[in-house]
DSSP file (Angstrom, degrees, kcal/mol; ACC not computed):
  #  RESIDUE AA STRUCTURE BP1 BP2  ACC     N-H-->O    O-->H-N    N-H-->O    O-->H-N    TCO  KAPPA ALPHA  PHI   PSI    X-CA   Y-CA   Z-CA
    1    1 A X     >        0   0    0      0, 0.0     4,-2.6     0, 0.0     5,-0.2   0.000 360.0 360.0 360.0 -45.1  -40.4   26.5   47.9
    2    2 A X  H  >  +     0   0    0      1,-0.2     4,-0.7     2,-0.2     0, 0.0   0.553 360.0  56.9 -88.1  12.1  -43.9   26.2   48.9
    3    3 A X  H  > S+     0   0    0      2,-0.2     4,-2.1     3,-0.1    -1,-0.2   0.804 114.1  46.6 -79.5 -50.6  -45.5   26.3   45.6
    4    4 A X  H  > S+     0   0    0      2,-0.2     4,-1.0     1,-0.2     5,-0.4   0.977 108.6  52.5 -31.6 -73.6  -43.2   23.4   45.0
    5    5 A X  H >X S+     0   0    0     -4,-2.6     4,-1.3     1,-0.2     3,-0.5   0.795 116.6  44.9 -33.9 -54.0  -44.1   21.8   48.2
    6    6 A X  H 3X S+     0   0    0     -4,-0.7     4,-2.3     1,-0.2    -1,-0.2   0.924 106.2  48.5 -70.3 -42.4  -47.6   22.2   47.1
    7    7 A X  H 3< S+     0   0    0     -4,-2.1     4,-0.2     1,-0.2    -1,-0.2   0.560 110.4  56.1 -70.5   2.0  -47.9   21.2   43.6
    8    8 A X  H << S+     0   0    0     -4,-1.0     4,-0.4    -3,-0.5    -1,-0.2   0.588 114.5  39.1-109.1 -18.5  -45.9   17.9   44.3
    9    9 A X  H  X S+     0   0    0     -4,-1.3     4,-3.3    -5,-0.4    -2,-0.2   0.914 110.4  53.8-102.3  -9.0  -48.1   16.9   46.8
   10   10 A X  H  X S+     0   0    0     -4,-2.3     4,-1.1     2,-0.2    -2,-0.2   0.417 112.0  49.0 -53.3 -19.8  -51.1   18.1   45.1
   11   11 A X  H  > S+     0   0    0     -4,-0.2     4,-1.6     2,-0.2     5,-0.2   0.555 115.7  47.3-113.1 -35.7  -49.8   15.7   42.0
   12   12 A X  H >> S+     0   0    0     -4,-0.4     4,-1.9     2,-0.2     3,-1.2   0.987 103.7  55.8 -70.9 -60.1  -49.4   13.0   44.7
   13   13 A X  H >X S+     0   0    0     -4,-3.3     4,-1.4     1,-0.3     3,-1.2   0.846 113.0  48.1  13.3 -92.7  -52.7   13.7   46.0
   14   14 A X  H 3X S+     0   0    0     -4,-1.1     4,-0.6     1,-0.3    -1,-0.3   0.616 108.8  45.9 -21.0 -54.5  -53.8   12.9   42.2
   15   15 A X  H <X S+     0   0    0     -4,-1.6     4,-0.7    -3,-1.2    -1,-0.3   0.807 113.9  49.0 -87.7 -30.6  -52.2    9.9   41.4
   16   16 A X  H <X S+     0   0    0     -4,-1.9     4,-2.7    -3,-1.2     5,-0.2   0.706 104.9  63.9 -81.5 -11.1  -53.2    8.2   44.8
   17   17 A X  H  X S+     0   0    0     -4,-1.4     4,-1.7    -5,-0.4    -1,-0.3   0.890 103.9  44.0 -69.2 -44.2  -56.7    9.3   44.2
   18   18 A X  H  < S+     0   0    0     -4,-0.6    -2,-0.2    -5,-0.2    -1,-0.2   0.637 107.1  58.2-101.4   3.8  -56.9    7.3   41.5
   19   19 A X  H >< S+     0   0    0     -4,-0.7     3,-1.5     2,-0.1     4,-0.3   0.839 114.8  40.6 -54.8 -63.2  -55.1    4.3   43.3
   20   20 A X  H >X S+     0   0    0     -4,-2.7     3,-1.1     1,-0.3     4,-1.0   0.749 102.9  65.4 -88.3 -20.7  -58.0    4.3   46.0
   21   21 A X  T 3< S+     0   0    0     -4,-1.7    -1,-0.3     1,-0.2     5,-0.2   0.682  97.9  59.0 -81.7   3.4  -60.7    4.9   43.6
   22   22 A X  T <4 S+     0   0    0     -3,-1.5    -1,-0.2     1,-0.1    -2,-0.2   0.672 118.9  24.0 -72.2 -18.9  -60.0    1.4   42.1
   23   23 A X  T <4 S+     0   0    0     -3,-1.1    -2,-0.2    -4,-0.3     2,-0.1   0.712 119.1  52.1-116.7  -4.5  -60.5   -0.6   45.2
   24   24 A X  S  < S-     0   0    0     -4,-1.0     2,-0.5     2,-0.0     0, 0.0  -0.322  91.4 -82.6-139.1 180.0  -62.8    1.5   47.3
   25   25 A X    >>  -     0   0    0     -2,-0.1     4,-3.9     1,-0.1     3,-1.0  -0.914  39.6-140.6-120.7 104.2  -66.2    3.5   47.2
   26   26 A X  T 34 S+     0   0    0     -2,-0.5     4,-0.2     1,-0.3    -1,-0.1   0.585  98.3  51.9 -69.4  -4.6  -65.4    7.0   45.6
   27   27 A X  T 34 S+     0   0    0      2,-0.1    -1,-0.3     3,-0.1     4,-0.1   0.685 111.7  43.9 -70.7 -38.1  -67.7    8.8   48.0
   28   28 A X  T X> S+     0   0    0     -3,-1.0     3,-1.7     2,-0.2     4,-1.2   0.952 115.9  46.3 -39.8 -65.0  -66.2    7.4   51.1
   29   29 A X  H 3X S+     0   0    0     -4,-3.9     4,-1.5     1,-0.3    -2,-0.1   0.576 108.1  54.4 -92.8   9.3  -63.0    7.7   50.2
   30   30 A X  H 3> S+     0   0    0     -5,-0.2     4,-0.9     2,-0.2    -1,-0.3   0.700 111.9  45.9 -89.9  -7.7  -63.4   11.0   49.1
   31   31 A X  H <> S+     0   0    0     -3,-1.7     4,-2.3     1,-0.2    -2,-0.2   0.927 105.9  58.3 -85.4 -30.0  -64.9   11.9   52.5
   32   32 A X  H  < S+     0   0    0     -4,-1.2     4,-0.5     1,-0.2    -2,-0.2   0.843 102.9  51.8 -70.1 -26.8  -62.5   10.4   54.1
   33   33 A X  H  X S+     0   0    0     -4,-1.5     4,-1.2     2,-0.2    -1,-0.2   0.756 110.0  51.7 -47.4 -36.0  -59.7   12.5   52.4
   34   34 A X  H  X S+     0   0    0     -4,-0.9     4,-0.5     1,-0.2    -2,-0.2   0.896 107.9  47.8 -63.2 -41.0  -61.6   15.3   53.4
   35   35 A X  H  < S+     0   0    0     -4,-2.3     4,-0.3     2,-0.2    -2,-0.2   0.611 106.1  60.3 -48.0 -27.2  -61.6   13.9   57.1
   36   36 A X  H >4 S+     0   0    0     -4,-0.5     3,-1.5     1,-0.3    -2,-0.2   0.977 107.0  49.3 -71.9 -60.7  -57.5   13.3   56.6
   37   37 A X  H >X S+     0   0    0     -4,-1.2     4,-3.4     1,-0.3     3,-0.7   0.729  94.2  82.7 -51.7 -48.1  -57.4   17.4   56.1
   38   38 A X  H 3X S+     0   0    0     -4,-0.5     4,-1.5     1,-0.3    -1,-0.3   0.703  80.7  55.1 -12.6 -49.9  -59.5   18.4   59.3
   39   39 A X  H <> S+     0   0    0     -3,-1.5     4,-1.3    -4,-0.3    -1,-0.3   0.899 110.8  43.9 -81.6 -32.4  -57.3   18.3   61.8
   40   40 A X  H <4 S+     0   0    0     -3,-0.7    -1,-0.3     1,-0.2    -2,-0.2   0.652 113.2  51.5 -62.1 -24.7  -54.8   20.9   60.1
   41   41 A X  H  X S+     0   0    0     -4,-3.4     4,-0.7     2,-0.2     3,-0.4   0.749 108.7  54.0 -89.2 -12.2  -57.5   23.2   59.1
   42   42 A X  H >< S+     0   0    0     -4,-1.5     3,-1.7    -5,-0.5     2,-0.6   0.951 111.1  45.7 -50.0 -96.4  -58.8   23.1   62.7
   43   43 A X  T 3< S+     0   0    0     -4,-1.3    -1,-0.2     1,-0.3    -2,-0.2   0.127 115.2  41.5  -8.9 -15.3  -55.4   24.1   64.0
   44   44 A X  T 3> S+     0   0    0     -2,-0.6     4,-1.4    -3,-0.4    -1,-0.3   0.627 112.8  58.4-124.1 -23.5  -54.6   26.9   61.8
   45   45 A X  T << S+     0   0    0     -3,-1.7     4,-0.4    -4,-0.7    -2,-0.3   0.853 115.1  37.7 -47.6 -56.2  -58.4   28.1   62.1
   46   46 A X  T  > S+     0   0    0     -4,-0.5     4,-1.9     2,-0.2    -3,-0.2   0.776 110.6  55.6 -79.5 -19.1  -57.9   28.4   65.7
   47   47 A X  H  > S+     0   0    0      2,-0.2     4,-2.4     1,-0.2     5,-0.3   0.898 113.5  42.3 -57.8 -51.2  -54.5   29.6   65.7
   48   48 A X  H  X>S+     0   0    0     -4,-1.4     4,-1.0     1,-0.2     5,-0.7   0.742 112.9  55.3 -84.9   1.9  -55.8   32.7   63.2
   49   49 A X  H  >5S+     0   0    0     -4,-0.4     4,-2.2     2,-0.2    -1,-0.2   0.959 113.3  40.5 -74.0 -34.6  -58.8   32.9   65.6
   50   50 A X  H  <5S+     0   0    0     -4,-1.9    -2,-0.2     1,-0.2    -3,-0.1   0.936 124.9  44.0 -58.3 -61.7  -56.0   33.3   68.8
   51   51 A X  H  <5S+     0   0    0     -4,-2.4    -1,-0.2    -5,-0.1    -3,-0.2   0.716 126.6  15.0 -74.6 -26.5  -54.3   35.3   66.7
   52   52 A X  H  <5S-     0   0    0     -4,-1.0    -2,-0.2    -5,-0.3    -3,-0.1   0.735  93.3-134.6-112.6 -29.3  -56.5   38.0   64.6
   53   53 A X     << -     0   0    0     -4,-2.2     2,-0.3    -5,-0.7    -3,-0.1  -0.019  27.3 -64.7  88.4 169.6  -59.9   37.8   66.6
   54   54 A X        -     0   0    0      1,-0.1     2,-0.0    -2,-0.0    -5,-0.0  -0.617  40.1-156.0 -83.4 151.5  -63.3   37.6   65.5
   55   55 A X        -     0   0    0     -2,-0.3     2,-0.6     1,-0.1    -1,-0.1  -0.056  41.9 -64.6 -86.4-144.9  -65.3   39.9   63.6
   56   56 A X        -     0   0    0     -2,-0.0     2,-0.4     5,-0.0     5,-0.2  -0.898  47.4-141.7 -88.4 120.7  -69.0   40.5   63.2
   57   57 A X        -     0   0    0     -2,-0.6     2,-0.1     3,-0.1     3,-0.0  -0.866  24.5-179.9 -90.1 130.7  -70.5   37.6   61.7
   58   58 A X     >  -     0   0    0     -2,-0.4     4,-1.1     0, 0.0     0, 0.0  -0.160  46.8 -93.5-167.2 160.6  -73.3   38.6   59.2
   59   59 A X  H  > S+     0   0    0      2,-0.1     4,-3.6     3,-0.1     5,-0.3   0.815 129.8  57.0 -16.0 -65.6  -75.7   36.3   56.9
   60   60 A X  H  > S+     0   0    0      1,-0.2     4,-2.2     2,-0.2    -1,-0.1   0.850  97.1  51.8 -37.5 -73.9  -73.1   37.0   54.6
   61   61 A X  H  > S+     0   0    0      1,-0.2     4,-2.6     2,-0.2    -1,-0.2   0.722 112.1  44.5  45.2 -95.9  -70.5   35.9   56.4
   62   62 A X  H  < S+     0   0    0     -4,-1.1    -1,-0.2     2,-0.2    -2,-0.2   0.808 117.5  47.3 -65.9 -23.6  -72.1   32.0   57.2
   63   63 A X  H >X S+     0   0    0     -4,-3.6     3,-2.5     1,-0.2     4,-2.4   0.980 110.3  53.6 -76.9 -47.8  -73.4   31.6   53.2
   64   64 A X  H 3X S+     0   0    0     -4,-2.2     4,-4.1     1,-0.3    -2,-0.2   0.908 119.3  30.8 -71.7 -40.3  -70.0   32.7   52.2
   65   65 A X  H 3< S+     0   0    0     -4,-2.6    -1,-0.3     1,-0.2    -2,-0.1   0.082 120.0  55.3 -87.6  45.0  -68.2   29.7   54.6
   66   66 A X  H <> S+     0   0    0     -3,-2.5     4,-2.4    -5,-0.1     5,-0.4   0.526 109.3  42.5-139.1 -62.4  -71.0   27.7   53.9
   67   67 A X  H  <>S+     0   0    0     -4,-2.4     5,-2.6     2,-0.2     6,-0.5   0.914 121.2  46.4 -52.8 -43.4  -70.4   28.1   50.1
   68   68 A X  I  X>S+     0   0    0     -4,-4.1     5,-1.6    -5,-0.5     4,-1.5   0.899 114.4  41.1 -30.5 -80.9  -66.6   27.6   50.8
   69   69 A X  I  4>S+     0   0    0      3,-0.2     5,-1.4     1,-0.2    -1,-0.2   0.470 130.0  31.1 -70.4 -32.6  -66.7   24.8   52.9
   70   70 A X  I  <>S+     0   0    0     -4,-2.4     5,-1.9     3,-0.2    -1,-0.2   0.918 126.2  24.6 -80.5 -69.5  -69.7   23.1   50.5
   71   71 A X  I  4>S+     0   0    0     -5,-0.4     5,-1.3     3,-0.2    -3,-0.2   0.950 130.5  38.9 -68.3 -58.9  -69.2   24.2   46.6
   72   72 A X  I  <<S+     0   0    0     -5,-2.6    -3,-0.2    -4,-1.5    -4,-0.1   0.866 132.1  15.8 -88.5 -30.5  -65.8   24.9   46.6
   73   73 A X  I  ><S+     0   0    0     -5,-1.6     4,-3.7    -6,-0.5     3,-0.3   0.803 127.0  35.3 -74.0 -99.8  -64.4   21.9   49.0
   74   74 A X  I  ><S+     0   0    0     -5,-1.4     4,-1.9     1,-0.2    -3,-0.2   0.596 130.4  31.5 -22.9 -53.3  -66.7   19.2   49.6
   75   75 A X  I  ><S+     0   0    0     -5,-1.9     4,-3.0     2,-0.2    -1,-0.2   0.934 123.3  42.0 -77.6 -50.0  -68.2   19.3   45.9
   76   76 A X  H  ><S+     0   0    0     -5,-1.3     4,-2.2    -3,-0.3    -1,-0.2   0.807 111.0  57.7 -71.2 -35.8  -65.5   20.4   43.8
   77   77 A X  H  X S+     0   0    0     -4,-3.7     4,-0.9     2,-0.1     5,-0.4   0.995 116.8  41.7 -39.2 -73.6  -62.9   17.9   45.9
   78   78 A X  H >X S+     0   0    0     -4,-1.9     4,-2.7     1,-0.2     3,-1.7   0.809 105.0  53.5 -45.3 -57.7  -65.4   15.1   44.7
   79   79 A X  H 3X S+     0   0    0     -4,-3.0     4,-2.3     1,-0.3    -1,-0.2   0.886 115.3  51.1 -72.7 -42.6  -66.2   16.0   41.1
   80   80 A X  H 3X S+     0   0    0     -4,-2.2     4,-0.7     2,-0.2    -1,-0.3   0.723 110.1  45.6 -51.1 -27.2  -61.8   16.0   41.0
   81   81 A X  H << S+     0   0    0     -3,-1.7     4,-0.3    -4,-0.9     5,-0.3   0.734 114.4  57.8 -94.3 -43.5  -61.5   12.5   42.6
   82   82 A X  H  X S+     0   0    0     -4,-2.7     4,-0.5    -5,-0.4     3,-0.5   0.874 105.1  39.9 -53.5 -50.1  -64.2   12.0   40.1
   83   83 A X  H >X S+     0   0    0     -4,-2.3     4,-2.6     1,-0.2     3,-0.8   0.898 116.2  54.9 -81.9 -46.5  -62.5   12.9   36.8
   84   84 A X  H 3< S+     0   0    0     -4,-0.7    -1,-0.2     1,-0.2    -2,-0.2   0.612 107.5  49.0 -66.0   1.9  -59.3   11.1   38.0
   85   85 A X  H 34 S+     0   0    0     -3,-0.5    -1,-0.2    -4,-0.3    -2,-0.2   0.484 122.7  31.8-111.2 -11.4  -61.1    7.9   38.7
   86   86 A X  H << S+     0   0    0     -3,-0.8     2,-0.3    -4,-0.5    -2,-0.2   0.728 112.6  46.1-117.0 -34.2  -62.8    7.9   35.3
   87   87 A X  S  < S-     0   0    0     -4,-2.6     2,-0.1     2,-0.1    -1,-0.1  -0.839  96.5 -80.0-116.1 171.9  -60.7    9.5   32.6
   88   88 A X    >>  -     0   0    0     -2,-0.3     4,-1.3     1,-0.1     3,-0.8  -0.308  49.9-106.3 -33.1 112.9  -56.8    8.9   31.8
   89   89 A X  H >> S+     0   0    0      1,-0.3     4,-2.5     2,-0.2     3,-0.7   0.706 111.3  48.1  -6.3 -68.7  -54.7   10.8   34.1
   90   90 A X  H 3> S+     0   0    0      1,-0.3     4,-1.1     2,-0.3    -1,-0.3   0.863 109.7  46.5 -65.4 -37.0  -53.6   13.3   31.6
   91   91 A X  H <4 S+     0   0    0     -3,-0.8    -1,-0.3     1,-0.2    -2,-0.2   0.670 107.3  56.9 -79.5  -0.4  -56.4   14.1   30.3
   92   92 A X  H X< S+     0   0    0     -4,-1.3     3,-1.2    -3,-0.7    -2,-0.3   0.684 101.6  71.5 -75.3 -37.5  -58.2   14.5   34.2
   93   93 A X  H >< S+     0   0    0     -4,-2.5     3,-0.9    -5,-0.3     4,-0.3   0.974  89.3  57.5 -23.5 -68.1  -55.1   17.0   34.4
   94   94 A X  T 3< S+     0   0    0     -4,-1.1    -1,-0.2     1,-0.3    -2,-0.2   0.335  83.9  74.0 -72.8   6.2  -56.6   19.3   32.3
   95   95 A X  T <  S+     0   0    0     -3,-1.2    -1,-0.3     2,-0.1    -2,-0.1   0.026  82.2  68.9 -93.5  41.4  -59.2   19.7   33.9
   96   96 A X  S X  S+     0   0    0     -3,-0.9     3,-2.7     2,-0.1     4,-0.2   0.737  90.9  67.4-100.4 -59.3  -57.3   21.8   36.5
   97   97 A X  T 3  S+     0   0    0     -4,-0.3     4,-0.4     1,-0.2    -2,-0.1   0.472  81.7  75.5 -39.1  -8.8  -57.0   24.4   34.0
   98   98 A X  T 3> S+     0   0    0      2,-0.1     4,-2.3     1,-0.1    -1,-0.2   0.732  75.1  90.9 -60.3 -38.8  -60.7   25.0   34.1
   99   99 A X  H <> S+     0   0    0     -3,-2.7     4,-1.9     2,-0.2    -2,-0.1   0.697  75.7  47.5  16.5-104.5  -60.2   26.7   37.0
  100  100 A X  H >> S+     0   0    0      2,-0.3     3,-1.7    -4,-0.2     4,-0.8   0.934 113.0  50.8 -37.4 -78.5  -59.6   30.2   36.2
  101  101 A X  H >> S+     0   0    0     -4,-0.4     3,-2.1     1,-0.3     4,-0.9   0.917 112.6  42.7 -63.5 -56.9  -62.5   30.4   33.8
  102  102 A X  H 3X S+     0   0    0     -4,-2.3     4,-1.1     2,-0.2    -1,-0.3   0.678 117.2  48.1 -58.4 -15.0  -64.9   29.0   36.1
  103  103 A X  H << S+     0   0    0     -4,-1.9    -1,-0.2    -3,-1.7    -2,-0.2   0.531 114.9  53.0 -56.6 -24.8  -63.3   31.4   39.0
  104  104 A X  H XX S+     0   0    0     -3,-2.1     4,-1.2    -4,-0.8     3,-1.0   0.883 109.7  40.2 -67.0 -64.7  -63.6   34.1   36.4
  105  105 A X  H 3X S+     0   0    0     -4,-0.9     4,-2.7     1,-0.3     5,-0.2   0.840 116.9  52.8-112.7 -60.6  -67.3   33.8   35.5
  106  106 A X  H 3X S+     0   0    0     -4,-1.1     4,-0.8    -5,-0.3    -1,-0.3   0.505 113.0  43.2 -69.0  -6.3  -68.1   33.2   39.4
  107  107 A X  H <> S+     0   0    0     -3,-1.0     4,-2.4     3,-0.2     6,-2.0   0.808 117.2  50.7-115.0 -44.5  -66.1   36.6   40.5
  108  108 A X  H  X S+     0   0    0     -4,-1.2     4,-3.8     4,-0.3    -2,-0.2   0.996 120.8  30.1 -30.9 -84.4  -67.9   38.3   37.4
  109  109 A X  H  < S+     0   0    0     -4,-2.7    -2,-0.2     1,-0.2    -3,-0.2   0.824 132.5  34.5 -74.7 -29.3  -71.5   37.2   38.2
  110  110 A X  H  < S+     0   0    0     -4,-0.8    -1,-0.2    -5,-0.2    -2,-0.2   0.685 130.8  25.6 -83.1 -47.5  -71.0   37.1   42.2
  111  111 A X  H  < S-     0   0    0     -4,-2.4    -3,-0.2    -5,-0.1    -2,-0.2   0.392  96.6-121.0-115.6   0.3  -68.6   39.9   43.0
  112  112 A X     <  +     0   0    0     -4,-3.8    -4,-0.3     1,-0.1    -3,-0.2   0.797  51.3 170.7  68.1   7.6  -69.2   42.5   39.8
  113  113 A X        -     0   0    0     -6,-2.0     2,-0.5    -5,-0.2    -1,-0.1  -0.422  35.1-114.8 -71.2 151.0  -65.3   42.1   38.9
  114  114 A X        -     0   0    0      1,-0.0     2,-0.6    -7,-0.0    -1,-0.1  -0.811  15.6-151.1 -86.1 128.0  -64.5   43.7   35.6
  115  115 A X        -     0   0    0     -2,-0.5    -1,-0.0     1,-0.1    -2,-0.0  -0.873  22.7-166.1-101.8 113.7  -63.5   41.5   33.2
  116  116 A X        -     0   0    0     -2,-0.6    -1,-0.1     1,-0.1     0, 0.0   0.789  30.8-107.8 -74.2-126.5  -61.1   43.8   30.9
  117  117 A X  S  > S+     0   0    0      3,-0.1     4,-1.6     2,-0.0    -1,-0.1   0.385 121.5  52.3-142.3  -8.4  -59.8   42.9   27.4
  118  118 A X  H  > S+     0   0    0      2,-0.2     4,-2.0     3,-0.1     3,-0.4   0.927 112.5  52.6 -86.4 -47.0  -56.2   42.2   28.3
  119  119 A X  H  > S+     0   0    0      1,-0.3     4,-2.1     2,-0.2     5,-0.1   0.908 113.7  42.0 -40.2 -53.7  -58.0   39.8   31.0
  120  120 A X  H  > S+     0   0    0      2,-0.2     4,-2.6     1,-0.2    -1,-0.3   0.888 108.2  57.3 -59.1 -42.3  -59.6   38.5   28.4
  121  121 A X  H  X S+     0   0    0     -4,-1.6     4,-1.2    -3,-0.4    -2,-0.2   0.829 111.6  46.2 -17.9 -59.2  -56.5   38.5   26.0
  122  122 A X  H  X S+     0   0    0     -4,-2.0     4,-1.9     2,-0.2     3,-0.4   0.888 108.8  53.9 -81.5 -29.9  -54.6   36.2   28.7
  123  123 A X  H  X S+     0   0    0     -4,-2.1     4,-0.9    -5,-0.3     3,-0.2   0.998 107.9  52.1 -52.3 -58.8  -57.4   33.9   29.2
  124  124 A X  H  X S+     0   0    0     -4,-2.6     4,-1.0     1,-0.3    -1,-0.2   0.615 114.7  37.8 -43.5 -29.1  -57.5   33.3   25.5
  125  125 A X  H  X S+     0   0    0     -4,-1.2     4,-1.7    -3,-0.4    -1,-0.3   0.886 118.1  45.9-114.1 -37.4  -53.9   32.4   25.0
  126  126 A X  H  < S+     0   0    0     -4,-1.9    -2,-0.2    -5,-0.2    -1,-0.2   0.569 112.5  53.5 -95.2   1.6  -53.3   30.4   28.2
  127  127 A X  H >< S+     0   0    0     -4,-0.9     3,-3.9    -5,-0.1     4,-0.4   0.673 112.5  57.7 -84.9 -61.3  -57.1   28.3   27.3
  128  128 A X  H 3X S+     0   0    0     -4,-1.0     4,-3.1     1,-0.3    -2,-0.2   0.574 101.6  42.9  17.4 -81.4  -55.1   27.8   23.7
  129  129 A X  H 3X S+     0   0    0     -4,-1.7     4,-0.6     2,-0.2    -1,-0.3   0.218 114.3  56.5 -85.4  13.9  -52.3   26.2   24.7
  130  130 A X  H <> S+     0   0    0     -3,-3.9     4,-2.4     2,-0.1    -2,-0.2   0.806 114.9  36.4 -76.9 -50.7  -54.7   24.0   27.0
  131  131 A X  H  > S+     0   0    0     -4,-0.4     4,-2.1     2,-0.2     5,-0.3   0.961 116.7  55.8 -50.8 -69.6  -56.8   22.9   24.1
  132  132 A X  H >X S+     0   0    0     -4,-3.1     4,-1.7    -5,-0.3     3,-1.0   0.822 113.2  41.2 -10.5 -73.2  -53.4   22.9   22.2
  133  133 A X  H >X S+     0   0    0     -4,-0.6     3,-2.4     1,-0.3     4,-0.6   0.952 116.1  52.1 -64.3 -75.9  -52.0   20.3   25.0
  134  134 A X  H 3X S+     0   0    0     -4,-2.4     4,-2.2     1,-0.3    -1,-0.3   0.520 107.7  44.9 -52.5 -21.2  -55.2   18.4   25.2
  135  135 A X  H <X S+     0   0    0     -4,-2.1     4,-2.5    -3,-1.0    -1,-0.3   0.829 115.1  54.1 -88.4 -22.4  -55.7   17.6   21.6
  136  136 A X  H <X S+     0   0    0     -3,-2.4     4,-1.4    -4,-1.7     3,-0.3   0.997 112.6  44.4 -39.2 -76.9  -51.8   16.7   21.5
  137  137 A X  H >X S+     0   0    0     -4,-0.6     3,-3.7     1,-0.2     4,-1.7   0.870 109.3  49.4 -27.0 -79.9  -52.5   14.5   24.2
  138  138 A X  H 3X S+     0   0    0     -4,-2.2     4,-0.7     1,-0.3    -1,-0.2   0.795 111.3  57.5 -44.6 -40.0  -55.9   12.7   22.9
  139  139 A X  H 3X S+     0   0    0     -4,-2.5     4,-2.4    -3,-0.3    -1,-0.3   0.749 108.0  45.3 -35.0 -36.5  -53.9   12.1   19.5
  140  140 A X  H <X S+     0   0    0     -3,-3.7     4,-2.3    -4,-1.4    -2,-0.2   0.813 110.0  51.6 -62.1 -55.8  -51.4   10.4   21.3
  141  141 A X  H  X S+     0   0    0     -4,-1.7     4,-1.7    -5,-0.3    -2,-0.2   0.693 110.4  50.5 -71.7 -29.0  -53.8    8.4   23.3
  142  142 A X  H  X S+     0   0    0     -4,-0.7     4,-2.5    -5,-0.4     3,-0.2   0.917 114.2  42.2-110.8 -39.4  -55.5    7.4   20.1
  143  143 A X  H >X S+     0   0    0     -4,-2.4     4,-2.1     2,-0.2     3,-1.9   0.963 110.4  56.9 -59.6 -67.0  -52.1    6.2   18.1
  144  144 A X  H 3X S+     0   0    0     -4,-2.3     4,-1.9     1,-0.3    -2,-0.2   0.738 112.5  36.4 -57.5 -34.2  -51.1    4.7   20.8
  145  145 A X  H 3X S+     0   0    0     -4,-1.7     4,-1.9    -3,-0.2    -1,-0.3   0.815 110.8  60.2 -84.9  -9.6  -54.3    2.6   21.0
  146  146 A X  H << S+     0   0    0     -4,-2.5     4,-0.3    -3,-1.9    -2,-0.2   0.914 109.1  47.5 -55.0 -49.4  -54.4    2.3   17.3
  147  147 A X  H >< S+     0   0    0     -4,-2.1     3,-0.7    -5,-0.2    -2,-0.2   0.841 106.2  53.9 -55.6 -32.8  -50.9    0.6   17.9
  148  148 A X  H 3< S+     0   0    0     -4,-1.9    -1,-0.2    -5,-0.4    -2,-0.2   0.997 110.0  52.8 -71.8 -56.6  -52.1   -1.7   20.8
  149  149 A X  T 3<        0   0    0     -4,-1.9    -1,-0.3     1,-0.3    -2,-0.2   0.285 360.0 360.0 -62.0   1.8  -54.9   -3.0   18.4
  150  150 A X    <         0   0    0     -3,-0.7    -1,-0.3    -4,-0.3    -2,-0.1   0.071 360.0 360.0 -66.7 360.0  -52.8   -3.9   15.5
């Protein structure tokens, strides 16, 4: 239920993103989305502080919620608001599916994970049917405007 819960507001998330990036300043209002989020990641931040306690905090440590909190929120939030204010909805979908490789290639070069040949195997077949979907789509997209222009 909350994989549901999440991808339907995560698809709401999307479509109103690209609502406010018509009328508004996509830098704002992507900080201000960021702002909306605050108060709940406060609250469950001090709740697992209450609850688990601190540990030793390292260099490491502050780059790694420094990288969080920068590259993976702030930047990567924007560059999403971004593709959803600029290309068609569907095809600004598929770039969710980038994901994984670029999570792949960062765990690889950052963390030393092995990347096996059945890993690789499953990348390959689930980028496929991505490309697959996306060239459906952009075909679609392009009769359909072939049609409007007639």
């Amino acid at each position: 239920m909350s994989l549901l819960s999440a991808a339907l507001t995560w698809a709401l998330y999307s479509v109103l993103v690209r609502k406010v990036s018509q009328t508004g300043d996509l830098l704002t209002s992507s900080a201000v989305m960021l702002l909306g989020g605050l108060p709940s990641s406060l609250a469950l931040g001090l709740w697992e502080i209450y609850t688990q306690g601190v540990g030793q905090i390292t260099i490491g440590i502050i780059g790694g919620l420094l990288f969080l909190g920068i590259i993976s929120t702030a930047i990567a939030m924007f560059l999403w608001n971004y593709a959803f204010a600029e290309l068609p909805a569907a095809l600004a979908s598929l770039t969710f599916f980038a994901q994984p490789v670029v999570g792949t290639l960062l765990g690889w070069f950052f963390l030393a994970e092995k990347i096996t040949p059945l890993f690789l195997a499953g990348g390959a077949f689930d980028q496929y049917w991505n490309f697959d979907l996306n060239q459906r789509i952009t075909d679609a997209m392009e009769q359909k405007t072939a049609s409007d222009l007639k």
